[in-house]
C-alpha positions as CSV (number, residue, x, y, z in Angstrom):
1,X,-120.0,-34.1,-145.6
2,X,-119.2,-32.4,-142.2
3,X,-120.0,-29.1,-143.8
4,X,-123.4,-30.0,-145.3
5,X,-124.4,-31.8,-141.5
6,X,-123.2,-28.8,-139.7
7,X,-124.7,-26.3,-142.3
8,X,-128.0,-27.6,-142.1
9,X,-128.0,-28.2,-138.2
10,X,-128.0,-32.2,-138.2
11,X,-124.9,-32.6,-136.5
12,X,-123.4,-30.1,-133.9
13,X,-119.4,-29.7,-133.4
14,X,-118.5,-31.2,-129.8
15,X,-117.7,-27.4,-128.4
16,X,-115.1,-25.1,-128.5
17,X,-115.3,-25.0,-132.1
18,X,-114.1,-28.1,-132.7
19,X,-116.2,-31.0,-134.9
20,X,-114.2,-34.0,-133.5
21,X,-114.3,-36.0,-137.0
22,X,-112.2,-39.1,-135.8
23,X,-114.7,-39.2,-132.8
24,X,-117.5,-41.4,-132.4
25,X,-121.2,-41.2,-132.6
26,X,-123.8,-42.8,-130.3
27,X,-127.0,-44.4,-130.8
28,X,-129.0,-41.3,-129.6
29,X,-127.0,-39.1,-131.5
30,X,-127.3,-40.7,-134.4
31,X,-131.1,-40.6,-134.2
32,X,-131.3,-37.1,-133.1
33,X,-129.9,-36.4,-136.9
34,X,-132.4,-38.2,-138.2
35,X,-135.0,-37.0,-136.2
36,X,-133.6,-33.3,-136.8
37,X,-134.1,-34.2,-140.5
38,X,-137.3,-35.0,-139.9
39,X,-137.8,-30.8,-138.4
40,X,-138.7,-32.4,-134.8
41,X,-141.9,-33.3,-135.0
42,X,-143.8,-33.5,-131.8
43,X,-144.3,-36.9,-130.2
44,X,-146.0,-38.2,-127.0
45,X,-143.3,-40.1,-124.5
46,X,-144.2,-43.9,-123.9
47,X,-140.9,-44.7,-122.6
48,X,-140.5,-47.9,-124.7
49,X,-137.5,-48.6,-124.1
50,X,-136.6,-49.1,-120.3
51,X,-132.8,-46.7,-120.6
52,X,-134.8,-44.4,-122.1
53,X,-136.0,-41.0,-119.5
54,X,-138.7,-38.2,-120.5
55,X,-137.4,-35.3,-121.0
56,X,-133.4,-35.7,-121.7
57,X,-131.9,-34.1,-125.2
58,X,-132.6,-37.5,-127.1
59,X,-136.0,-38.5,-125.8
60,X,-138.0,-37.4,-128.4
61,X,-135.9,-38.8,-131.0
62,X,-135.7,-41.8,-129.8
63,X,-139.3,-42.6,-128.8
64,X,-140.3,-41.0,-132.5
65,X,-137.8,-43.5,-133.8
66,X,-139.0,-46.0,-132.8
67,X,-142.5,-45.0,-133.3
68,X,-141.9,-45.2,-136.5
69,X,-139.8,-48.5,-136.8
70,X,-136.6,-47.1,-137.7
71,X,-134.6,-48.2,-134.1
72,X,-135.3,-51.5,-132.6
73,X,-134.1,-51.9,-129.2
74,X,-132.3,-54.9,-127.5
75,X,-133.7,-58.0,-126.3
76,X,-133.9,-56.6,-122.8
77,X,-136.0,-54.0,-123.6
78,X,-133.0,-51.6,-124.0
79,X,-132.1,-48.9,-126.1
80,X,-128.6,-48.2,-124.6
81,X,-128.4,-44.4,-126.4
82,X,-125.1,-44.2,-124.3
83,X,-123.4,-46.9,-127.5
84,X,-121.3,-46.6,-129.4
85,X,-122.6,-47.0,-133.4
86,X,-121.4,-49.6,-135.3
87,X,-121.2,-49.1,-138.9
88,X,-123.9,-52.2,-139.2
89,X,-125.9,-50.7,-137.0
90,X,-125.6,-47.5,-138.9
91,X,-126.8,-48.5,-142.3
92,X,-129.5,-51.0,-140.4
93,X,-131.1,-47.5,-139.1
94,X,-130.3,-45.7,-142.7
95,X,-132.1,-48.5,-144.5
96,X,-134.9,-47.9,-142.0
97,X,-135.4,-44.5,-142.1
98,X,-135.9,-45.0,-146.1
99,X,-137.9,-47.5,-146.0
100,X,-140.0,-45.2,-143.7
101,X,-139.3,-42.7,-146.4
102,X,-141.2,-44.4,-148.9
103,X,-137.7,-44.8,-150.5
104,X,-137.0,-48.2,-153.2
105,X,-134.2,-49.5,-151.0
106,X,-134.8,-52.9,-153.5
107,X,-131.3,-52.1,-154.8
108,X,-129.6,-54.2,-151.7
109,X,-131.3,-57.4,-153.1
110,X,-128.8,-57.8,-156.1
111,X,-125.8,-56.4,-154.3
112,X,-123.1,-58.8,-154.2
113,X,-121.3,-57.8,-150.8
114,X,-119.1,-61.3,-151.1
115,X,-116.2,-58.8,-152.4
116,X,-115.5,-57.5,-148.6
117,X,-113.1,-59.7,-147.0
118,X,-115.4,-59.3,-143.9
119,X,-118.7,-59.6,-145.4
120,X,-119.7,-62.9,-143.5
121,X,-118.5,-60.7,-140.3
122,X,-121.9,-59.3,-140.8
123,X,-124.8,-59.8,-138.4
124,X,-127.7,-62.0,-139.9
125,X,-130.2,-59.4,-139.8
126,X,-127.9,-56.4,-140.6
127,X,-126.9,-58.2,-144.0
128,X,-130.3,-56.6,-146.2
129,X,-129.3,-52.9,-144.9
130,X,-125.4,-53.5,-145.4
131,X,-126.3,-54.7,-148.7
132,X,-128.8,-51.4,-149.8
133,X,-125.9,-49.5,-147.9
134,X,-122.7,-50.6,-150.5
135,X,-125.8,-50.9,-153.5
136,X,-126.5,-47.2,-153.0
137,X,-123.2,-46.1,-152.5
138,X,-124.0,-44.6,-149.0
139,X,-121.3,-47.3,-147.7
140,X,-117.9,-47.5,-148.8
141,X,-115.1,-50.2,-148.0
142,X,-112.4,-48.8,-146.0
143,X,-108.9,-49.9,-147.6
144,X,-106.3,-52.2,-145.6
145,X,-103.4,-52.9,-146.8
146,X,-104.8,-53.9,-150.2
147,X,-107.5,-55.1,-149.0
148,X,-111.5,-53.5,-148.8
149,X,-113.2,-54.0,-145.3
150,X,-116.8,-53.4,-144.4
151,X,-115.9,-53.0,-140.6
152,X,-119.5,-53.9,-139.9
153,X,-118.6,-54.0,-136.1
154,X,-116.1,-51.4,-135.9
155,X,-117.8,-48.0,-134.9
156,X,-118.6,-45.2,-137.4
157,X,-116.4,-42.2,-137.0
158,X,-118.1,-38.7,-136.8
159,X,-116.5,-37.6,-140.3
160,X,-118.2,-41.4,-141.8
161,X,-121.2,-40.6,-140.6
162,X,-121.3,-36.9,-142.0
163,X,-120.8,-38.3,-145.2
164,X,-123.3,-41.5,-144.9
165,X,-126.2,-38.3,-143.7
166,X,-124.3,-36.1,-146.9
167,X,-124.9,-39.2,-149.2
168,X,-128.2,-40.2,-148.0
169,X,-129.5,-36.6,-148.1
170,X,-128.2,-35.9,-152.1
171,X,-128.6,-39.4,-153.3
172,X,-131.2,-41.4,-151.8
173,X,-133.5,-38.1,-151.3
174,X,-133.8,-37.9,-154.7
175,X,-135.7,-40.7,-155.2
């Protein structure tokens, strides 16, 4: 996964040569993939969200983001691209982005998530995504002691999220 990101120029190492897989991935990084994915395409700034500046590395992604219904902000009119992503969050902006895609994400609706031992951790509005997510195969449990976890609220590591991009790009692409 971290090979196919960095090979095709959707995720950059964090200097000095190094990738930082354990590391964490922000809101505005995580749309700057997607937006890189996307080959940049030019957007006008409307600053909708109030934490978001013309003119800083993740502007343009997140304005054409959200342009296109793939990020929602906060209630307070908020972006924060500064957060940390959650794994929820994650597959919420996935499921998005195919849905903008033109993508069937339809496979969700039959996915029985009840397996996890933290499915009802899940946010109410995250649970259509987190279901498409572990339906797809872009999510998979992480293994506890015996036990398979979602983590919906635990954030996604930079070497998860090269793989949910890797997955994404060679499975749900193909559609």
């Amino acid at each position: 996964g971290i090979d196919f990101v960095s090979g095709l120029g959707l995720m950059e190492g964090m200097g000095n040569g190094l990738f930082a897989p354990e590391g964490t991935l922000t809101r505005a990084q995580l749309v700057t993939i997607l937006y890189r994915a996307e080959g940049e395409p030019e957007v006008e700034f409307k600053g909708v969200f109030s934490d978001v500046a013309d003119e800083l590395w993740y502007s343009d992604a997140i304005e054409w983001a959200a342009a296109n219904n793939i990020v929602n902000g906060y209630e307070d009119g908020t972006f924060n691209p500064d957060g940390l992503v959650t794994r929820e969050q994650m597959a919420a902006i996935l499921w998005r982005y195919a849905k903008y895609m033109g993508y069937d994400v339809s496979v969700g609706e039959e996915t029985n998530i009840l397996s996890y031992d933290d499915a009802f951790d899940i946010a109410e509005d995250a649970i259509p995504a987190m279901q498409w997510a572990c339906g797809s195969g872009l999510i998979q449990g992480i293994e506890k002691n015996g036990t398979m976890y979602l983590d919906p609220h635990g954030y996604a590591t930079r070497s998860q999220s090269a793989m949910m991009i890797y997955r994404f790009c060679t499975e749900i692409n193909k559609q």
